[in-house]
N, C-alpha and C positions, 0 to 999 in steps of 0.2 A: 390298448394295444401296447405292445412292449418296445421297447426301444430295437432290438433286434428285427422287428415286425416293421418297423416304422421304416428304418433305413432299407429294408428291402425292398416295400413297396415303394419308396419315394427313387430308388436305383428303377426300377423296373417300369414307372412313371417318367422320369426323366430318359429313359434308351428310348420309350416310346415318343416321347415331344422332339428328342432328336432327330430319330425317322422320319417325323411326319416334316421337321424344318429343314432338311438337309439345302444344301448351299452348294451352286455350284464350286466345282473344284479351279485351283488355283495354283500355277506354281509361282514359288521367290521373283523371279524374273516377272512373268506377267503382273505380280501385286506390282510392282516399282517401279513398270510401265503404266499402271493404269493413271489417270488423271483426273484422279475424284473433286466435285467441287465440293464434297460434304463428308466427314471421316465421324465416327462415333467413338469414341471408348470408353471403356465400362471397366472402372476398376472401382468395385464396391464393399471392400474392404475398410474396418473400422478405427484402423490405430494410427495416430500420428504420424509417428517416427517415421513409419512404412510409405506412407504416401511419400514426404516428406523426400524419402530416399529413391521412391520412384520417379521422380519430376525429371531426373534425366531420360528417363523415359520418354517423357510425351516431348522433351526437345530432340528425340531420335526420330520419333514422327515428324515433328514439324519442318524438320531439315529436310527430312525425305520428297514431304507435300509442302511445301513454304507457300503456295496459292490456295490450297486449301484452308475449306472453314472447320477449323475444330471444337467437337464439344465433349466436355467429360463427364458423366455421371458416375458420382462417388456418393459414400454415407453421410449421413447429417454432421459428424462429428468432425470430418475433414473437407467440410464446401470451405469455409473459410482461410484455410491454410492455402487450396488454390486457387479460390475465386478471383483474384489478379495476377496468376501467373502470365507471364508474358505468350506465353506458346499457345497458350487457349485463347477463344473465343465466347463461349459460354461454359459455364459450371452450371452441373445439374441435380437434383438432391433425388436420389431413391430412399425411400425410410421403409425398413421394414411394415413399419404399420399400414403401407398401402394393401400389404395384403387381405389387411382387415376391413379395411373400406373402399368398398367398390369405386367411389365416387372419385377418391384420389389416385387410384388405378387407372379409372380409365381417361383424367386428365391430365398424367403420365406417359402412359400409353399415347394415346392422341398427343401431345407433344413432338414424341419419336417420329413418329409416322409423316406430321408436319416438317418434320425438321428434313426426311427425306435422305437420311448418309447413306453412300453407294456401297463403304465399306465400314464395318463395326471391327473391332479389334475388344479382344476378353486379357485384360491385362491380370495375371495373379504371380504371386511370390511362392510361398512353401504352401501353398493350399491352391485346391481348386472350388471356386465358386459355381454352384447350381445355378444361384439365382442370377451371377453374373451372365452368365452364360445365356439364361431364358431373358432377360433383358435386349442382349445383343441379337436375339433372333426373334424379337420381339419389335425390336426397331425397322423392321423391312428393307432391311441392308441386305442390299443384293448377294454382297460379300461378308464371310464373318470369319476371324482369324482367330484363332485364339490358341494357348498352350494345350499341350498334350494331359488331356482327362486323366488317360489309364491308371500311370503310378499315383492315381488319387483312389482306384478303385470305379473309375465312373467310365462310361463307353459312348459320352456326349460328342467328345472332340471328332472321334472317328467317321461318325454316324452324319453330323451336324457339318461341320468348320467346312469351309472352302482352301483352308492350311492349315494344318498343325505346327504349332512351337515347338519346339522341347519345351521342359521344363522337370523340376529335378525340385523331390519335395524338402531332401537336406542342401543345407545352407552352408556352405562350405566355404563359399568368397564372398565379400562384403557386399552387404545389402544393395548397394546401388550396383553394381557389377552383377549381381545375383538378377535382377531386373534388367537389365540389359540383355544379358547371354539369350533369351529365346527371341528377342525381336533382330538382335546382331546375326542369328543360324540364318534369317530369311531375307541380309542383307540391308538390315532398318540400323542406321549404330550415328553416333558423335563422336567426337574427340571430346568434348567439352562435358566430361563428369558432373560438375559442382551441380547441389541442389540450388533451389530455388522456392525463398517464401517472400511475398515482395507488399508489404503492406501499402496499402491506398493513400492516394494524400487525403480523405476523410478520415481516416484511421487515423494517419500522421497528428490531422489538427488534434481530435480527440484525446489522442493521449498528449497531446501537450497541453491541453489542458487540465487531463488530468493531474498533471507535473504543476501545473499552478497551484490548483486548490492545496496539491500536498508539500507546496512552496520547498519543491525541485527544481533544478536546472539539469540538463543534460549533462552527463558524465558523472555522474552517480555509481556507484557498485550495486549489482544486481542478484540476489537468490533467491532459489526456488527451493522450498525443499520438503516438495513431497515426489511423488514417481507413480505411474500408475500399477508398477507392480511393488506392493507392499519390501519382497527382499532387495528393492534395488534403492532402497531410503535409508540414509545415514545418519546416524540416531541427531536427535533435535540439539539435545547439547550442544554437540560438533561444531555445529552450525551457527549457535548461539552464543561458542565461544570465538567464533571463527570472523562471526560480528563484532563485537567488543572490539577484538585487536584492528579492524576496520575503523572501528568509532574511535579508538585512543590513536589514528593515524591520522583524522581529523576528517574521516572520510563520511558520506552519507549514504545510506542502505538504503536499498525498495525490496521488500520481499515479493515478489510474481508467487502466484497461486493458482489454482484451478479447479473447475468443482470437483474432483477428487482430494485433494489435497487439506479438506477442513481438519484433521486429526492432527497429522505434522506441524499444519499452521497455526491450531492453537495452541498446541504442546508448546512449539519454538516462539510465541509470541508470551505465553506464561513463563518461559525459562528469561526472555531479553529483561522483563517487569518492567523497572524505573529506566533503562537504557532505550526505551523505546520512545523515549520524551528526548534522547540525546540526538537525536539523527536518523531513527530508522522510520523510513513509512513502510504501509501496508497498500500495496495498489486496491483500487474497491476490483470487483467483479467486474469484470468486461469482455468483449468478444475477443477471439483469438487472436486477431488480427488487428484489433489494438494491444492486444499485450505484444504481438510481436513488434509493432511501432515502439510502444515501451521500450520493450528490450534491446531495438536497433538505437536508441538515444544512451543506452548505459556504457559506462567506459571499459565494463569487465563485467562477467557472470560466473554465477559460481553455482553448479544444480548435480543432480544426480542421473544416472543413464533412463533416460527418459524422453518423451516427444520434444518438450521444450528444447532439448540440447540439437535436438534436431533441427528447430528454427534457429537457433544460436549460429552454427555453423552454415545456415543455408545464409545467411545475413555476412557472416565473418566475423559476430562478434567476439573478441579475447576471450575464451569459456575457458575454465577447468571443469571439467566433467568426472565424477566421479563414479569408478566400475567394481561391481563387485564378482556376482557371479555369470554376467555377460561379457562375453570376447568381445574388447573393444575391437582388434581387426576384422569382426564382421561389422560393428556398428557403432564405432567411434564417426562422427559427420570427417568427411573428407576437404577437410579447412583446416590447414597449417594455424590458423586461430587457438582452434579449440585443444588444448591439453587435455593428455588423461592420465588419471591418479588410479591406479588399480589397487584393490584389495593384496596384501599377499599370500592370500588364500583363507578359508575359513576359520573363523572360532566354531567348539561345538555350539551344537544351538537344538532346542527340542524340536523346533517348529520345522526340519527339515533339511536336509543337504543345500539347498538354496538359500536357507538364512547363516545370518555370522558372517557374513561375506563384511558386509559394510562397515560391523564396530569394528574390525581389524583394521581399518582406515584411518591413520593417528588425525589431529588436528595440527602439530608441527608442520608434517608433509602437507597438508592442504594449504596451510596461510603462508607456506616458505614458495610453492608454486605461486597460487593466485595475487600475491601481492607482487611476486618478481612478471607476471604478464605486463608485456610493453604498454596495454591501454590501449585508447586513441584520441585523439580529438574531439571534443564534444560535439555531440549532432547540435546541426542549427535548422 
């Protein structure tokens, strides 16, 4: 079948599951009367940063219903970033791969159905999720809210939702504000912006122990430097010289990593050599939410536009963030903390208009910022 073949039938598949799930209708007013004791939301999107920047989100809910039980199902890749946010109550893992196994489906499935929420909420950003959508009308919520399908190409929301959002597939105001604006149209909103990544005190212990074996103390300087999109990585050197002037200030390094990042990490671990016996460690692999512990113990951070800069800022730690060819005014974290060092504009580069951004990024300007960041007091 062809990919043009595929998308059609799976449009023509999905108006029909929406017909057959339709939900009664709702308006603004009557959602913000109602008094659920069980709320669902489904934002089952895969990247970091995005979640990251949604969590003012789900304290827009929680403000709204502050008695209600909330749970979120999100992707394998982001349970940990919120599985202790304050505002939830359960975190829920959908993996693609249930689709392949009935078995994990239907004790999934059966989960929802247990759990019982009166209203489901389809939370998305610059995309529209199918499957988000078949989840939330999957869960036997009386009520299902979710953004407007159409400007996605999809006629779910219409057909389906008990309210349509807006939503608006260019990104024009900053990420967390971009997430807000369709739950604010229907009267759901906070005052209070700031993300939110809030590590466990297991986590806490964990990495402090990890800080033993690598005989660290709290307030340490902290880098990361790889990014999950290849043009947004500042070449290893940089980074490697950007250390040095760290270590001849008397300072001690933890490089933070992630399984994407083995290429950057070993480039810049082969460029540090004999200076990596002077003060720098290597954290080992760990869940994210201990590297966030990690990272809430470092005195400064130093990474590339990337998820991690997004826990950086959800914490407040001192960051220099480095942007090449992303607008930090959509996606700079909204923490007076975090500094941003922009590109000022491309070198040529073969591999694309989105590369060259980075090596235009002196290493003066980096180490004149991140060494002038206030710090802070070491975590205890």
């Amino acid at each position: 079948m062809s990919t043009h073949s595929y998308r059609t039938l799976k449009r023509r598949l999905s108006s029909l599951m929406a017909r057959l799930s339709s939900r009664a209708a709702l308006t603004p007013s009557e959602l913000r009367a109602l008094k659920p004791r069980r709320i669902l939301i489904v934002r089952q999107h895969n990247q970091m940063g995005d979640m990251v920047c949604a969590t003012p989100a789900l304290r827009a809910i929680r403000e709204t219903w502050p008695q209600a039980e909330l749970a979120l199902i999100t992707a394998p890749v982001n349970v940990e970033v919120v599985r202790h946010n304050p505002h939830l109550d359960h975190v829920v893992t959908f993996d693609r791969k249930m689709w392949r196994n009935p078995g994990m489906l239907y004790s999934f499935v059966r989960w929802m159905r247990n759990y019982r929420a009166e209203v489901a909420f389809v939370l998305s950003s610059v995309s529209f999720s199918v499957t988000s959508s078949a989840i939330a009308l999957a869960s036997g919520a009386r009520y299902v809210v979710g953004g407007d399908s159409e400007p996605f190409g999809w006629d779910i929301s219409r057909h389906a939702f008990s309210l349509v959002m807006p939503s608006d597939p260019q990104q024009e105001i900053h990420a967390v504000e971009h997430n807000l604006v369709p739950l604010r149209a229907i009267g759901i909103t906070t005052d209070d912006h700031s993300t939110v990544v809030a590590p466990s005190d297991e986590e806490t212990a964990y990495a402090r122990r990890i800080l033993t074996d690598l005989e660290l103390k709290p307030g340490f300087w902290a880098i990361h430097p790889g990014a999950g999109k290849k043009q947004n990585i500042w070449p290893a050197d940089r980074f490697a010289e950007v250390a040095r002037r760290a270590l001849a200030a008397g300072e001690k390094i933890l490089i933070l990593h992630g399984p994407a990042d083995a290429e950057p990490l070993a480039e810049l671990v082969g460029l540090l050599g004999e200076d990596m016996a002077a003060g720098v460690k290597i954290a080992p692999a760990c869940p994210v939410g201990v590297g966030a512990a990690l990272l809430k113990m470092s005195d400064r951070f130093l990474c590339n536009d990337t998820g991690v800069m997004h826990m950086a800022g959800a914490m407040r730690v001192p960051t220099v963030a480095l942007f090449g060819p992303t607008d930090p005014e959509l996606w700079k974290p909204p923490a007076p903390e975090v500094v941003v060092v922009q590109s000022p504009g491309p070198l040529k580069d073969p591999r694309g208009v989105d590369f060259g951004w980075m090596e235009n990024i002196d290493v003066d300007t980096v180490w004149e910022v991140w060494q002038g960041l206030s710090g802070r007091s070491p975590a205890t």
